[in-house]
N, CA and C of each residue as an Amber inpcrd file, in Angstrom:
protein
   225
 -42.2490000  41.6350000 -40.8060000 -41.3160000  41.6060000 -39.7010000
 -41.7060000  40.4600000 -38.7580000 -40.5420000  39.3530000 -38.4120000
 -41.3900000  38.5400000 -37.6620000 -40.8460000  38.6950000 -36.1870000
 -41.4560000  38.4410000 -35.4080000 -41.0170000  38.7150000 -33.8430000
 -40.4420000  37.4950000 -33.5160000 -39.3560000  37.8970000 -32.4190000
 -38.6060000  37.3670000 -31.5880000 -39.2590000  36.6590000 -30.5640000
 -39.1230000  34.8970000 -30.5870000 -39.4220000  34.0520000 -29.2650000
 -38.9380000  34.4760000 -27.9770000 -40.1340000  33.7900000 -27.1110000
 -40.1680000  34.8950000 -25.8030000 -38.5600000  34.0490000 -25.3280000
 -38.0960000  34.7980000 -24.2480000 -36.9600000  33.8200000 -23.9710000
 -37.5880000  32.7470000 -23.1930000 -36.4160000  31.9400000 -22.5470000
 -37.3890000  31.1400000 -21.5900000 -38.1590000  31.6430000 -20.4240000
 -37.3950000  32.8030000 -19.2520000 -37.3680000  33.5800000 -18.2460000
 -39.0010000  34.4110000 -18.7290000 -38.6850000  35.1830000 -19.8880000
 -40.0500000  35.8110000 -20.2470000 -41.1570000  34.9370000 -20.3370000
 -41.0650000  33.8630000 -20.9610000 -42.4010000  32.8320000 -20.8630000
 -42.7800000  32.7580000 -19.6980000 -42.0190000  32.2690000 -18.6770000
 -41.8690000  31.7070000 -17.3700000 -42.5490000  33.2050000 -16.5910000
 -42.6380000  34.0040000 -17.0510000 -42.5490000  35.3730000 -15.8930000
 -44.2760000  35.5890000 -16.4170000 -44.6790000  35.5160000 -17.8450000
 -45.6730000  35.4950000 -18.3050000 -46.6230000  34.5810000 -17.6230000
 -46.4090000  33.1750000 -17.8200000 -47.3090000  32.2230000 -16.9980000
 -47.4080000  32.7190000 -15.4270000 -45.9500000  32.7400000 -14.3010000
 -46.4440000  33.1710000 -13.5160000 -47.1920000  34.6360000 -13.4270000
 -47.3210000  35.4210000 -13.8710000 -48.4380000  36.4880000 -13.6940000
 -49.7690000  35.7870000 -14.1530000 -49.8040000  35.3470000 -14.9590000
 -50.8850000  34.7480000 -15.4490000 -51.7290000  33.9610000 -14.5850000
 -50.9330000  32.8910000 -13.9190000 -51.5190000  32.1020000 -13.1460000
 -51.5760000  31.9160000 -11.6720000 -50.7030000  33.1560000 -10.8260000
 -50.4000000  33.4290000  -9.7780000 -50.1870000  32.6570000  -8.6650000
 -50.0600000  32.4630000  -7.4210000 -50.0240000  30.8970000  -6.7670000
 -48.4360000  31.7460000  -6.4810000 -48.1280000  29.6860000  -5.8470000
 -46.9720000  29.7170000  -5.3680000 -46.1710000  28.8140000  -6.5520000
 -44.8750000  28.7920000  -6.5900000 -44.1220000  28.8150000  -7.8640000
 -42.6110000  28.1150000  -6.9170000 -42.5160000  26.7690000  -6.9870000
 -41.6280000  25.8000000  -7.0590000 -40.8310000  25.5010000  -8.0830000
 -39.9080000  24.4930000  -8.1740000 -39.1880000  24.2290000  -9.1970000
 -39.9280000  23.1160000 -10.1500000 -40.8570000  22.2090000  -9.4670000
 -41.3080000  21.5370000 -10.4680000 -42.8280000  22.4420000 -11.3590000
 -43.2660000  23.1420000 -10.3250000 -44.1880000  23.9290000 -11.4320000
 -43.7090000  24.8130000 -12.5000000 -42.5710000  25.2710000 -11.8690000
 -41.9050000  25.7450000 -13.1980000 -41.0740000  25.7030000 -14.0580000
 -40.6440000  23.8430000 -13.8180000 -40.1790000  22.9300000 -14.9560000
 -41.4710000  22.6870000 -15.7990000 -42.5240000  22.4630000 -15.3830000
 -43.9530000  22.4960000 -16.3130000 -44.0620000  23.7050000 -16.9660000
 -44.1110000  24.7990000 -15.9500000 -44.4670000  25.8890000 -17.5530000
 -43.6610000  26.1530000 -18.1420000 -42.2260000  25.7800000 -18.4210000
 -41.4440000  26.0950000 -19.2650000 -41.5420000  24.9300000 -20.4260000
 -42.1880000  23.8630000 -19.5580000 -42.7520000  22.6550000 -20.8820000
 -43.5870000  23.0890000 -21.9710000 -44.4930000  23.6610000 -21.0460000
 -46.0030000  24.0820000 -21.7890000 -45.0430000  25.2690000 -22.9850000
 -44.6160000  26.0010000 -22.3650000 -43.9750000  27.4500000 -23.0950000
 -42.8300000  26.5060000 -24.1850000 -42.4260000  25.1470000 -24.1320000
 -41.8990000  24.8860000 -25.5110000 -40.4840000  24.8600000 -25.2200000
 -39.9180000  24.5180000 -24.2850000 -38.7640000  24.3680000 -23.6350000
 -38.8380000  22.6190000 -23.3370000 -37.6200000  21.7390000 -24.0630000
 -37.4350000  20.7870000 -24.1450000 -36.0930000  20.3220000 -23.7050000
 -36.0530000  20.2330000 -22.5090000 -34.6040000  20.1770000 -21.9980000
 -34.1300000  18.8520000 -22.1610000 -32.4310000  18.6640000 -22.1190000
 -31.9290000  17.8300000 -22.5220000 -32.1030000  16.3430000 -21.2710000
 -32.4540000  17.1300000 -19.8350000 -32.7580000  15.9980000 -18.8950000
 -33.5640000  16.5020000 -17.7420000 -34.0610000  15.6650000 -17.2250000
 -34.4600000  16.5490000 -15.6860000 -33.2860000  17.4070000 -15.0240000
 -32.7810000  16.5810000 -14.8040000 -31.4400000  17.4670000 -14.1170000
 -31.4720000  18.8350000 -14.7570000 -31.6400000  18.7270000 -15.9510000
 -31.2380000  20.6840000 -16.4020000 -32.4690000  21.5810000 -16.5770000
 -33.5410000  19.9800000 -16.3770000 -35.2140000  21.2790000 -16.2920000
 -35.2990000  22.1830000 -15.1640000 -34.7580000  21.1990000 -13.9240000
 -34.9670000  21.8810000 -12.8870000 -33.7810000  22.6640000 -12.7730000
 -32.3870000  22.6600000 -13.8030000 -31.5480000  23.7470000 -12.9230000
 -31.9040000  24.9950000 -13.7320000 -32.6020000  24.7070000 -15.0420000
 -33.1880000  26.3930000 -15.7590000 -34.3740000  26.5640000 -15.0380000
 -35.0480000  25.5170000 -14.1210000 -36.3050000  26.2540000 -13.4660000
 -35.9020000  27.5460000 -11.9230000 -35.1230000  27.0150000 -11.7550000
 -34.0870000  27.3860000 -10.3450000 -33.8680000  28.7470000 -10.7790000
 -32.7760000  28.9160000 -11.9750000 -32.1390000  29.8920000 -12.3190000
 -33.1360000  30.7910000 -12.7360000 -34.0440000  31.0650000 -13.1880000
 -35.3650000  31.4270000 -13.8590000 -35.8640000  32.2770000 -12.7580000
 -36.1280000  31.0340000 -11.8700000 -36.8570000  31.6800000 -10.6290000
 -35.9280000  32.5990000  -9.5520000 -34.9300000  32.3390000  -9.3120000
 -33.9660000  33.1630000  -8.8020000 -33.8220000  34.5100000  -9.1150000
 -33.5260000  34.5730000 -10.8500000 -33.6130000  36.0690000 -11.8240000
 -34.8670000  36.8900000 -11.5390000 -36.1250000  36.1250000 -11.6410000
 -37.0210000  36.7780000 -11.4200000 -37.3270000  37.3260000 -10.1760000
 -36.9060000  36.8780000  -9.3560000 -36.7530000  36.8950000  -8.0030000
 -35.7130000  38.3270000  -7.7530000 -34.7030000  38.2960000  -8.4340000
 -34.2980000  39.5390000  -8.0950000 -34.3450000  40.4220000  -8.9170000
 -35.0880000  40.0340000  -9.9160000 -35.7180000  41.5170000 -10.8430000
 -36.8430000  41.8710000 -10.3240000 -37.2610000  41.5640000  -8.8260000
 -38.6370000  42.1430000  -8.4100000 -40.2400000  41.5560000  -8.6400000
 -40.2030000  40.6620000  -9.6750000 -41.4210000  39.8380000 -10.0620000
 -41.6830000  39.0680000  -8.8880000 -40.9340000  38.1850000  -8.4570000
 -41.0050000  36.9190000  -7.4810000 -40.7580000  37.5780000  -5.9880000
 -41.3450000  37.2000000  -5.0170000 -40.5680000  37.0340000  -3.6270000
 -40.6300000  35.6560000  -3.3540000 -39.4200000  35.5870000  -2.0830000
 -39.2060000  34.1620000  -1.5080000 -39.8990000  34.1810000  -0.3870000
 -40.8670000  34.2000000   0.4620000 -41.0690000  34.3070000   1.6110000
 -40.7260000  33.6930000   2.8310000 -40.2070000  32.3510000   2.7820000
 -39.4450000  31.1210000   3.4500000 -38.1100000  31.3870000   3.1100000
 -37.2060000  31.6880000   3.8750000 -35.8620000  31.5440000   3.1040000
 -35.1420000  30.3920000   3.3480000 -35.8090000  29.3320000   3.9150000
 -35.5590000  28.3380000   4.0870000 -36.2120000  26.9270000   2.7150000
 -37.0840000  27.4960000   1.8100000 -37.7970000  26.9960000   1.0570000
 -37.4640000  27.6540000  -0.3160000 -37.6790000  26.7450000  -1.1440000
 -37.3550000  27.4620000  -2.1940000 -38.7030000  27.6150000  -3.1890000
 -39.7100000  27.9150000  -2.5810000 -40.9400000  28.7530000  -3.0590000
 -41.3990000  29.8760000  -3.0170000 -41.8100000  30.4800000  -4.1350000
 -41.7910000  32.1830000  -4.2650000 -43.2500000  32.4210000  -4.6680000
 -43.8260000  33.7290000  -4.8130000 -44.9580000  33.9040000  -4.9940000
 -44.4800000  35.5670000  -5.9380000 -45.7300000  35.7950000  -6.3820000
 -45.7360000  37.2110000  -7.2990000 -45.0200000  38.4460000  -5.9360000
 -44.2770000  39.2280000  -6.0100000 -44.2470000  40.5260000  -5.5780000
 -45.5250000  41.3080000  -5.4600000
């Protein structure tokens, strides 16, 4: 039986627990690099890093603490 690749969001949710900190759009255009995500341009690294972080953000993983900033940290 072979298992299913993490999605991107799950990679992304993995590293941040993993590595904890604060979590921008360009750090997490990098770990979605590292995790094997090869986007077609910057422009769309950072809009799946955005969207990523947003989801997670309201599935409870992420808070925003600035709502003026768009940097989040673990819940």
């Amino acid at each position: 039986m072979t298992e299913k690749p993490l999605t991107h969001k799950q990679a992304l949710a993995m590293m941040i627990q993993g590595l904890g900190g604060t979590w921008d759009t360009e750090r997490a255009v990098l770990a979605l690099r590292v995790a094997g995500y090869e986007p077609a341009s910057e422009e769309a690294a950072g809009k799946a890093a955005r969207h990523n972080l947003r989801t997670l953000a309201k599935e409870g993983l992420l808070v925003r603490p600035d709502p003026d900033r768009a940097v989040y940290r673990l819940a």
